[in-house]
C-alpha positions as CSV (number, residue, x, y, z in Angstrom):
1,X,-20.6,-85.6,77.1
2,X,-18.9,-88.6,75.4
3,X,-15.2,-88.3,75.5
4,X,-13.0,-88.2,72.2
5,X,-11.4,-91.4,73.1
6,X,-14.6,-93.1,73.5
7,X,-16.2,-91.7,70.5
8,X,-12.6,-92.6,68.3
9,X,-13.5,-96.2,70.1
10,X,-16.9,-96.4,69.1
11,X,-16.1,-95.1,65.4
12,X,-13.6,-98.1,64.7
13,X,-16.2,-100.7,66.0
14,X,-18.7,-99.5,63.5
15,X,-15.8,-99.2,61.4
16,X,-14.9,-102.7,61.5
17,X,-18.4,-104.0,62.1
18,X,-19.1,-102.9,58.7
19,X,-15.6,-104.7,57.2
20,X,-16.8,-107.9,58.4
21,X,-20.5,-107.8,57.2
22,X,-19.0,-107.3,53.8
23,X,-16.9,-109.8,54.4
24,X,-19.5,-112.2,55.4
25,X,-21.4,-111.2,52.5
26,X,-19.1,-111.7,50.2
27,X,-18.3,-115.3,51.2
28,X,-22.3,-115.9,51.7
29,X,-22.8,-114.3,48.0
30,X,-20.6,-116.6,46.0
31,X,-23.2,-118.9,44.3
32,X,-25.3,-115.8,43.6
33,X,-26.9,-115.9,40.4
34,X,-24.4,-114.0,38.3
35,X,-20.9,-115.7,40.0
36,X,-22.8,-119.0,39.0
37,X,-23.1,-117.9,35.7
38,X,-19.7,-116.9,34.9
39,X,-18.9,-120.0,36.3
40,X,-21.4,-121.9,33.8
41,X,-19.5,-119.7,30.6
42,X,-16.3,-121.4,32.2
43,X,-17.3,-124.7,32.4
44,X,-18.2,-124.9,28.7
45,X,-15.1,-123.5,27.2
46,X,-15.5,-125.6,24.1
47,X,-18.3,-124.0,23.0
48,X,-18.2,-123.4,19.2
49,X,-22.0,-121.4,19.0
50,X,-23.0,-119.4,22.0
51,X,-26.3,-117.4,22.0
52,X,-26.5,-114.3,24.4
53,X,-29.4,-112.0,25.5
54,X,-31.8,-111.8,28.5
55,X,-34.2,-114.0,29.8
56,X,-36.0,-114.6,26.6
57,X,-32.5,-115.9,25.6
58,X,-32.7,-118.1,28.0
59,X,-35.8,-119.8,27.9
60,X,-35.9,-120.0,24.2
61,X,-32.1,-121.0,23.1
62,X,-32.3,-125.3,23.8
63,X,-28.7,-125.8,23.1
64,X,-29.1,-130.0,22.7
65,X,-31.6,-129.1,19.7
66,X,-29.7,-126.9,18.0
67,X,-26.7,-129.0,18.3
68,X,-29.0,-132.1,16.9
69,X,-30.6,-130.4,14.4
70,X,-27.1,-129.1,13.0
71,X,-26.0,-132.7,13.6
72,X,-28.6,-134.1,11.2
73,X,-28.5,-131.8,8.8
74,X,-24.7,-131.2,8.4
75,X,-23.4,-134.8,9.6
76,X,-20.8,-132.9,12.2
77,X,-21.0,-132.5,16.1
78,X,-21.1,-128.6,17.4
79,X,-21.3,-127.7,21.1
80,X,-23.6,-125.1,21.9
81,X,-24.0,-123.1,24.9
82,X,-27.0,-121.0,26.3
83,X,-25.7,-117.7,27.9
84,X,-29.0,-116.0,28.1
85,X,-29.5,-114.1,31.5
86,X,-32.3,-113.0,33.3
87,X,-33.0,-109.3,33.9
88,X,-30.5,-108.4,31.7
89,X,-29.8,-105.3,29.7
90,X,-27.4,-104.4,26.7
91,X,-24.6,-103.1,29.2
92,X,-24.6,-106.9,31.0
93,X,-24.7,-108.5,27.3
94,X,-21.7,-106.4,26.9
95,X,-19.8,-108.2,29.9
96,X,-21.4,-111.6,29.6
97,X,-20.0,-111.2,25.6
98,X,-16.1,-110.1,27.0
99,X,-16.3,-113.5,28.8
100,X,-17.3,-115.8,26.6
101,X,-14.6,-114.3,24.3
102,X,-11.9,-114.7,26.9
103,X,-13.3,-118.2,28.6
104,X,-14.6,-119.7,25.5
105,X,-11.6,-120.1,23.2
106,X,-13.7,-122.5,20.9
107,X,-16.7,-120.4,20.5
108,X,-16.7,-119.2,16.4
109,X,-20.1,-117.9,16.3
110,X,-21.7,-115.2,18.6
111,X,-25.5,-115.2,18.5
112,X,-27.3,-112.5,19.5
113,X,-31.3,-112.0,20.6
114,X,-32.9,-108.9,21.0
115,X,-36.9,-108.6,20.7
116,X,-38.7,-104.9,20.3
117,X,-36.4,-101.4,20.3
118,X,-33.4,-102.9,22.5
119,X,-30.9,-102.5,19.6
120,X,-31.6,-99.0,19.4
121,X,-32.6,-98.5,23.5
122,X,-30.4,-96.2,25.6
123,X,-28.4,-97.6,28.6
124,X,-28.7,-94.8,31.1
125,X,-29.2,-96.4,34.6
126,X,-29.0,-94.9,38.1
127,X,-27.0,-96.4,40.1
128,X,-29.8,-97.5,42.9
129,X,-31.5,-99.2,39.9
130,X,-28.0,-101.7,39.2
131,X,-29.4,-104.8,41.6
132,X,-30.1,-108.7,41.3
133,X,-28.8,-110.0,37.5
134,X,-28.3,-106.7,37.2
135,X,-25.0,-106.9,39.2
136,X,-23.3,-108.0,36.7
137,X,-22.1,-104.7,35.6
138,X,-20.8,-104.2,39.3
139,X,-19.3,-107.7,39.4
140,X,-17.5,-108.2,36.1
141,X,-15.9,-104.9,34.8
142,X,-17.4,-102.0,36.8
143,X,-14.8,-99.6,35.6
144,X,-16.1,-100.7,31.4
145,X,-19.6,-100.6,32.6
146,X,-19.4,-97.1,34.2
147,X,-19.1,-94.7,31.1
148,X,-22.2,-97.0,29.6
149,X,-24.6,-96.7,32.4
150,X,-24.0,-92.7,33.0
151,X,-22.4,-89.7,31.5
152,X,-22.1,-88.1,34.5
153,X,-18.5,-88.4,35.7
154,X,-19.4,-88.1,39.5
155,X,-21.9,-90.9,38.7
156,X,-19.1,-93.2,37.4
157,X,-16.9,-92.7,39.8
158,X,-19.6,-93.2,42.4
159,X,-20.1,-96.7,40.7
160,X,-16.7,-98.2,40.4
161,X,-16.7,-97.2,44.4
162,X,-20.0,-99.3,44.9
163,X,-18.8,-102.2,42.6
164,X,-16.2,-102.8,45.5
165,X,-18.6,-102.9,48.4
166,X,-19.9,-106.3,48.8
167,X,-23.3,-105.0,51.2
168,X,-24.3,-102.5,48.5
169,X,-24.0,-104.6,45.2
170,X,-25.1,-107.9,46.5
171,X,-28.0,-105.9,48.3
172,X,-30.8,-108.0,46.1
173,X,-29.9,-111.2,47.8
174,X,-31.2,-110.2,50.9
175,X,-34.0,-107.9,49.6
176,X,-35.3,-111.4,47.8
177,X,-35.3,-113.1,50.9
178,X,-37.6,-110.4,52.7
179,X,-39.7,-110.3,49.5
180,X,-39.9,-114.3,49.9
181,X,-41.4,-114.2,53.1
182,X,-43.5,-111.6,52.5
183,X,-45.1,-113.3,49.4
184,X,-45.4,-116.2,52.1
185,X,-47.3,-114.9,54.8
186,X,-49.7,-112.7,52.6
187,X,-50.3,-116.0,50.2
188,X,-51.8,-117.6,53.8
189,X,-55.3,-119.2,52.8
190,X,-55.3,-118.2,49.2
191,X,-54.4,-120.2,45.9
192,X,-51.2,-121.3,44.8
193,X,-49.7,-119.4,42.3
194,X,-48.1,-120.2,39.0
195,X,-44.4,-120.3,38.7
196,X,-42.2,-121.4,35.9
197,X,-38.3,-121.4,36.0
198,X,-37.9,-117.5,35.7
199,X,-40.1,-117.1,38.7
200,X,-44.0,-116.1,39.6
201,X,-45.8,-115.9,36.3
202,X,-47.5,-112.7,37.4
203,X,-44.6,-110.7,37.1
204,X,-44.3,-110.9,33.8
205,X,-47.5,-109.1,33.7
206,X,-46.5,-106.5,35.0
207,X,-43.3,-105.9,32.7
208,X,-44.4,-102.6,30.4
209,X,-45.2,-103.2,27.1
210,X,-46.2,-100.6,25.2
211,X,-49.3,-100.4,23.4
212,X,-49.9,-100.5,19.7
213,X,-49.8,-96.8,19.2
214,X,-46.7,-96.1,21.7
215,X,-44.9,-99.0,19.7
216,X,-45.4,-97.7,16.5
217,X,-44.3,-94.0,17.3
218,X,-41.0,-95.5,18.9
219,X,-40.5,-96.7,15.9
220,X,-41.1,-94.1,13.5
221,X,-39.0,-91.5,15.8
222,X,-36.1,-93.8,15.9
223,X,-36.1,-93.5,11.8
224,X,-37.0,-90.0,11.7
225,X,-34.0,-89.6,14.2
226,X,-31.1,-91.8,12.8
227,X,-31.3,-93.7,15.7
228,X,-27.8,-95.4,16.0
229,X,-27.1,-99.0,17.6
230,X,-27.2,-98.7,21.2
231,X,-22.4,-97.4,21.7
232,X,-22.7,-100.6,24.2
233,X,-23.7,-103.0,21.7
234,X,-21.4,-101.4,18.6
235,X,-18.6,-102.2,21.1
236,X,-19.9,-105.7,21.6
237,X,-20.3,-106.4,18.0
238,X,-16.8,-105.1,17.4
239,X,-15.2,-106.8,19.6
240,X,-16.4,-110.4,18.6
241,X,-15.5,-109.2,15.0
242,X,-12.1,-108.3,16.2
243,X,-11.6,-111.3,17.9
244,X,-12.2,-113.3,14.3
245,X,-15.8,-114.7,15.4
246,X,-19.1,-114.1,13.7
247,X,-22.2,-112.3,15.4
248,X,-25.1,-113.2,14.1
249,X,-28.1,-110.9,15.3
250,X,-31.9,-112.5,16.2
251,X,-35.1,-111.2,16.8
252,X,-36.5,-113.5,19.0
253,X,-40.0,-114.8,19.0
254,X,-42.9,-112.6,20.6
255,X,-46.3,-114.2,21.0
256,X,-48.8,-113.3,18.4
257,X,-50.6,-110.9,21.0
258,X,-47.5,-109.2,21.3
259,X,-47.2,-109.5,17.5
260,X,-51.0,-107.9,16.9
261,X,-50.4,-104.0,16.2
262,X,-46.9,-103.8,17.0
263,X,-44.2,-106.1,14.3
264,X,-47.4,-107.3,12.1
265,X,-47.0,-103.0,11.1
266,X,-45.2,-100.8,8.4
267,X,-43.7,-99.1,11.3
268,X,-42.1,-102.0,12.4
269,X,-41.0,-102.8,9.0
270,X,-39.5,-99.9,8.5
271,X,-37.4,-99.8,11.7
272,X,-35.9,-103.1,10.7
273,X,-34.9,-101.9,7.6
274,X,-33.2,-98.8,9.5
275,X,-31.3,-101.4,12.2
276,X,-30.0,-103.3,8.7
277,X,-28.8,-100.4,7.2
278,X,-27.4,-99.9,10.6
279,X,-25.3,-103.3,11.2
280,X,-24.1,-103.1,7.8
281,X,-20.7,-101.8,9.2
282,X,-20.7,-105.4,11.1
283,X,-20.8,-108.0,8.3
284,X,-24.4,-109.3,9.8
285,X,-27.6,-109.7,9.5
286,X,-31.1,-110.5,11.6
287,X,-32.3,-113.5,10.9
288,X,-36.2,-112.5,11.7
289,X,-37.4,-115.5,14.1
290,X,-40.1,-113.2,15.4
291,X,-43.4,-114.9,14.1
292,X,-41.9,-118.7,14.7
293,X,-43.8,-119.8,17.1
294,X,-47.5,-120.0,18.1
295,X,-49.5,-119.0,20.8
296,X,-49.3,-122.6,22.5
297,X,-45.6,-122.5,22.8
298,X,-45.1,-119.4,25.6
299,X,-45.2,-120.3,29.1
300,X,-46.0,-116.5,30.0
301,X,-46.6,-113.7,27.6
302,X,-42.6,-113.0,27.5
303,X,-41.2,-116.5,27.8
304,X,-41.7,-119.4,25.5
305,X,-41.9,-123.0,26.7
306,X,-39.5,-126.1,26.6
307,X,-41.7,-127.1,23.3
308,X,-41.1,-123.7,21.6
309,X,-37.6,-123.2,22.5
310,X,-36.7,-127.2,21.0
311,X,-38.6,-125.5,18.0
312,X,-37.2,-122.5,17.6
313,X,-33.7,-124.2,18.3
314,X,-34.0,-126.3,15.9
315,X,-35.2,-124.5,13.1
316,X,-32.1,-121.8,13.8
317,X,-29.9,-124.8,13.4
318,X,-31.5,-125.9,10.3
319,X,-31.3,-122.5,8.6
320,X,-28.0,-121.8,8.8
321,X,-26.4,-121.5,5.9
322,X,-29.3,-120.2,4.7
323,X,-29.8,-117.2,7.0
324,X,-31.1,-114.2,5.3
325,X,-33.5,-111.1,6.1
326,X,-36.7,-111.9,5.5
327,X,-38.4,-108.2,5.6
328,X,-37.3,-105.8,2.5
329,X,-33.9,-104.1,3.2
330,X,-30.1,-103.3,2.6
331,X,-28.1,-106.0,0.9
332,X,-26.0,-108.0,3.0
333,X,-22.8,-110.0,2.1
334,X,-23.4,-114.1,3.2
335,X,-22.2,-115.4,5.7
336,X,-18.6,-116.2,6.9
């Protein structure tokens, strides 16, 4: 039988074994993908037009375009910046927004992309679900992310414990190295697969997206049920407002398979008229960029290419000062 003095011994060297993995893990994490980025938000502090949203964001937002295009068209320099982050939700937008407020003094304009129902999406997450970007909402302001992400109190506090435990949050980085070497060794002897910069192209095709019919009910239910702005994203809004810059709201470009049966419907119409009405309160608009590009400008069904994102940059730029809706809907006040 194991004596109390060796089990008490045995108990602080687990104890302590477990300190210093998170220790070393914490130090071993610091470039990880969403450290980087707050330290990419940092670095361009004089930012005057900064464009946030997940990784459709990201690809499509070319900040050099937009800032050439404005350049030519209103004979003034503008720095732009490209916050878009991969596998992002609304509750990460949230935090990504609350820095560039505090570590971009210069930014005036606050552009934000959204594509299908995520205005209107809920933010419920489990807390075994909050890994890789993700993280965010553990690293930045776990104790703001909490009430977003569940209503259960237990599950909140559970959460703000996890944020501060280095082996559980930063979990994905070495869960992407086993899946690394796993795609390795079962790739042996076959073809090469496609990659672009947001990773294996096949992936992508295996994000849900919901068929014409599924769309179109999501739709009409979130009419038919006063859907309101996703709480995380009115506090995003009203913050930027409060801070005395202007959010300006995008949908982003789909490709026109994506398009066929879903926006190209009354449905869809309808909802957008039902988010207008909605962001009334903010003093914005969406500026409907949707149907801007074609087929030949995606590099995956999600994700459009260099080409489209130069595009699509450049023609946001352009229309500036002219921004309005372009589907039937409440009257908006122009631009600040």
């Amino acid at each position: 039988m194991v004596s109390r003095r060796v089990l008490f011994k045995l108990c602080t060297l687990a104890l302590l074994a477990v300190v210093l993995l998170n220790v070393v893990v914490a130090r071993v994490s610091s470039n990880s993908l969403p450290k980087s980025h707050l330290r990419d938000i940092a670095s361009h502090s004089e930012s005057q037009v900064t464009m946030l949203g997940n990784s459709v964001v990201a690809a499509v937002f070319d900040a050099k375009a937009f800032e050439d295009s404005w350049r030519l068209k209103n004979g003034e320099n503008i720095h732009a910046f490209n916050a878009g982050f991969g596998g992002s939700a609304s509750v990460e937008h949230y935090l990504i927004g609350r820095q560039i407020l505090h570590l971009q003094p210069e930014c005036k304009t606050v552009i934000f992309g959204f594509f299908d129902h995520a205005l209107t999406d809920p933010t419920q997450c489990p807390v075994s679900k909050i890994i890789g970007n993700r993280t965010v909402a553990f690293l930045y302001e776990p104790d703001l992310a909490a009430p977003y992400l569940s209503d259960s109190w237990f599950d909140q506090k559970m959460f703000s414990v996890l944020a501060r435990v280095p082996l559980y949050v930063e979990r994905g980085a070495y869960w992407g190295k086993v899946e690394l070497l796993r795609r390795k060794t079962g790739g042996l002897g076959m073809p090469p697969e496609a990659y672009n910069k947001f990773g294996r192209v096949r992936d992508f095709s295996l994000v849900a997206v919901p068929d014409s019919d599924t769309f179109k009910k999501r739709c009409s239910d979130a009419v038919a049920g006063n859907a309101e702005i996703a709480p995380v994203l009115v506090a995003l809004f009203s913050e930027v407002m409060a801070a005395g810059k202007n959010i300006r709201i995008v949908a982003l470009p789909v490709s026109p398979e994506h398009r066929k049966g879903r926006y190209d419907t009354a449905e869809w119409g309808t909802y957008c008229q039902h988010l207008e009405r909605k962001l009334a309160a903010f003093d914005c608009r969406i500026e409907y960029a949707d149907d801007w590009l074609t087929a030949d400008k995606f590099a995956d069904h999600l994700h459009p290419n260099p080409l489209g994102a130069a595009e699509f940059s450049s023609r946001l730029a352009s229309e500036w000062s002219g921004w309005r809706p372009n589907r039937p809907g409440a009257p908006f006040s122009s631009p600040k």
